[in-house]
C-alpha positions in Angstrom: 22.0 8.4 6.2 22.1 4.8 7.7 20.3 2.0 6.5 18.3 2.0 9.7 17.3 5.9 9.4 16.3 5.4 6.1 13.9 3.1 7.3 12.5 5.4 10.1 12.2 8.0 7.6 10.2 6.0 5.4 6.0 6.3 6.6 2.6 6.4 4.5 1.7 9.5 3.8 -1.9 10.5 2.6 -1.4 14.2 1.8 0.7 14.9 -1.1 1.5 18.9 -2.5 0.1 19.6 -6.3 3.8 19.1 -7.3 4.7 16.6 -10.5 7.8 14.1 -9.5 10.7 14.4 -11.8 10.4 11.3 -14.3 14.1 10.5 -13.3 13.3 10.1 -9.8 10.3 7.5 -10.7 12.9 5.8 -13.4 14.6 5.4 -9.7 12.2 4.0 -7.5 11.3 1.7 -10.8 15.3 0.7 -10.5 15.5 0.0 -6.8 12.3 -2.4 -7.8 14.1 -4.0 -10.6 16.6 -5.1 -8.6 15.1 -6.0 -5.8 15.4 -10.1 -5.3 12.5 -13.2 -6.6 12.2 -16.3 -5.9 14.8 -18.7 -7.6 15.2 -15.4 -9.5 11.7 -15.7 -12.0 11.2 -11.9 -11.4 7.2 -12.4 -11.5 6.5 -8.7 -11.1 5.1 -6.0 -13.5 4.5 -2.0 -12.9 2.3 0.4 -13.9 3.0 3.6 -13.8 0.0 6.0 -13.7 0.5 9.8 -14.1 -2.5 10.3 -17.1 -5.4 11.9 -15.4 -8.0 9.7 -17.4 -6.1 6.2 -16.2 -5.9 7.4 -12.6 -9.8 8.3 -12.3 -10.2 4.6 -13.5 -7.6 3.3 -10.6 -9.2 5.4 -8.6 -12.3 3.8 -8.6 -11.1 0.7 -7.1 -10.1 3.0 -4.0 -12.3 6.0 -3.9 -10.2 8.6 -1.6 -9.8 12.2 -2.1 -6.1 12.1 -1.1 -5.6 9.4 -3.1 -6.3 10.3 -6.6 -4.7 13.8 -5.7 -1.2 11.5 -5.6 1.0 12.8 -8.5 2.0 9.4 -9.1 0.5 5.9 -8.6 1.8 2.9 -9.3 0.3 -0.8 -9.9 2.3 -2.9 -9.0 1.6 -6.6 -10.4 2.4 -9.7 -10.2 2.1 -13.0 -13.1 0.9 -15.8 -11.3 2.2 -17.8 -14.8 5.5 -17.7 -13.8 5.9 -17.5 -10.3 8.0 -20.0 -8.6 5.5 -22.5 -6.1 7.1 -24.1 -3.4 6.4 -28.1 -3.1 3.5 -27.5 -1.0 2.1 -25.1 -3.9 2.1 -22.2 -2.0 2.6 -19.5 -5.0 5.4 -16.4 -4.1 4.7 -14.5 -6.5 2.7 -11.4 -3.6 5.6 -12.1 -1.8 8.4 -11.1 -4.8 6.2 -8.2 -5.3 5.9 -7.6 -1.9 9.7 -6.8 -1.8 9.9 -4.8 -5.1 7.2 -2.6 -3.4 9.3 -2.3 -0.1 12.7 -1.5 -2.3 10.8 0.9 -4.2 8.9 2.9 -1.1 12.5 3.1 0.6 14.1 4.5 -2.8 10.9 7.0 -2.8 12.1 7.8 1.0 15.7 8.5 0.2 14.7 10.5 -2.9 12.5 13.2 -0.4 9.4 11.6 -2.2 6.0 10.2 0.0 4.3 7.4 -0.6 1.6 4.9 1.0 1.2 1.0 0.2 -2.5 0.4 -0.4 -3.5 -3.3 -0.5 -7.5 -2.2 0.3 -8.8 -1.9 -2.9 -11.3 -3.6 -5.3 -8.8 -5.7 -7.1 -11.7 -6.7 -9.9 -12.2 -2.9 -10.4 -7.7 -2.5 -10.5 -7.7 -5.7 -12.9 -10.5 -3.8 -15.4 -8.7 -0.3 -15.2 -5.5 -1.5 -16.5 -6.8 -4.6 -18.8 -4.3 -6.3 -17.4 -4.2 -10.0 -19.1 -6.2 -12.5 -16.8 -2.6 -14.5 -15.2 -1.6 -11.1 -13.6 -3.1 -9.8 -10.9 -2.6 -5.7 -9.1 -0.8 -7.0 -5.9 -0.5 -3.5 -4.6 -0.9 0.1 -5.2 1.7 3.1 -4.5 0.7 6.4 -4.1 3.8 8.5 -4.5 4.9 12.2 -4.2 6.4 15.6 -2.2 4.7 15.3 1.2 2.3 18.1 2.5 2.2 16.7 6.2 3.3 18.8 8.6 3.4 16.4 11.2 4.6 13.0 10.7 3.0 10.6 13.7 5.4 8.6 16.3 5.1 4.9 14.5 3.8 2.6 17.0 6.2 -0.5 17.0 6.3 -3.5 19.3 9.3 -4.5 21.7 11.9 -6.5 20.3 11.1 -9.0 22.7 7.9 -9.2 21.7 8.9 -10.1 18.0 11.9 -12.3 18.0 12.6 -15.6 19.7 16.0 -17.3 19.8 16.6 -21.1 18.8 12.3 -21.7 19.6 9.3 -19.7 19.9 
C-alpha cells in the first residue's frame, strides 16, 4: 500500500477486541519511533510501555474511560525537557520530537492491522505519579493500541486543500 493509503487507513479507534498484541509487533511500532527524526538529532523522547494490569489502572486514572483501560496496550510516550534542543527564542521542541515518534509509531501500528488513538486529554500530574517518572520528563502523550472491534470506521472530516496551503504568502 502507498504511503498516502497508509495514512487514510490510519484513524483513532476507541473500541479494541480482548486480543493481546504480539510483543514483536509493539518491538515494531517502538522501532518506527526510534527512528523517527529530533531536533539537531538529541532524541529527547522516552516510552513506556504498559501491558501490567496494576500499572494500567494507575494510567488509567489520569484518563478514566472504559474503552480506554480495556486497550491491550498503552503507551507513555515522554519527553526530557533536560535535553531537548531550544531554539534562540527558547521555545523548547522537545512535544514536538515526541510528537513525531508518536505519528511514526501510530502509522507503523496502522500498517501492522493494529488500532490505536493519541490521547493528549489527560491529567498529566496523575500520568507523572503513575509512572514516577523523574521530575525533567514529562508524559507528552498517551497511545492506546490494539486489534480493532469497530465495525464501522467514520468518513474523516478534512478541509480543502485550498483552505490549508498558501503559495509564496498567506
Amino acid at each position: 500500500m502507498s504511503f498516502l493509503e497508509l495514512a487514510e487507513k490510519r484513524h483513532s479507534v476507541r473500541k479494541f477486541k480482548d486480543q493481546v498484541v504480539e510483543k514483536d509487533k509493539i518491538l515494531s511500532i517502538l522501532e518506527a519511533a526510534r527512528i523517527s527524526p529530533s531536533a539537531v538529532n538529541y532524541q529527547p523522547r522516552h516510552f513506556i510501555v504498559i501491558t501490567d494490569e496494576e500499572v494500567k489502572a494507575k494510567i488509567v486514572e489520569a484518563y478514566p474511560r472504559k474503552w480506554f483501560q480495556e486497550a491491550p496496550v498503552i503507551i507513555a510516550a515522554c519527553g526530557d525537557h533536560s535535553v531537548s534542543w531550544k531554539r534562540k527564542d527558547g521555545k523548547d521542541h522537545c512535544d514536538i520530537d515526541v510528537a513525531i515518534a508518536v505519528d511514526h509509531m501510530t502509522l507503523a501500528a496502522a500498517d501492522l492491522g493494529l488500532g490505536t488513538c493519541w490521547i493528549c486529554a489527560f491529567d498529566s500530574t496523575v500520568a507523572h505519579k503513575a509512572l514516577n517518572l523523574p521530575e525533567n520528563y514529562e508524559v507528552v502523550a498517551l497511545l492506546a493500541i490494539g486489534y480493532s472491534a469497530e465495525e464501522e470506521i467514520k468518513e474523516k472530516k478534512r478541509k480543502n486543500i485550498e483552505e490549508i496551503v498558501s503559495w509564496d504568502k498567506f
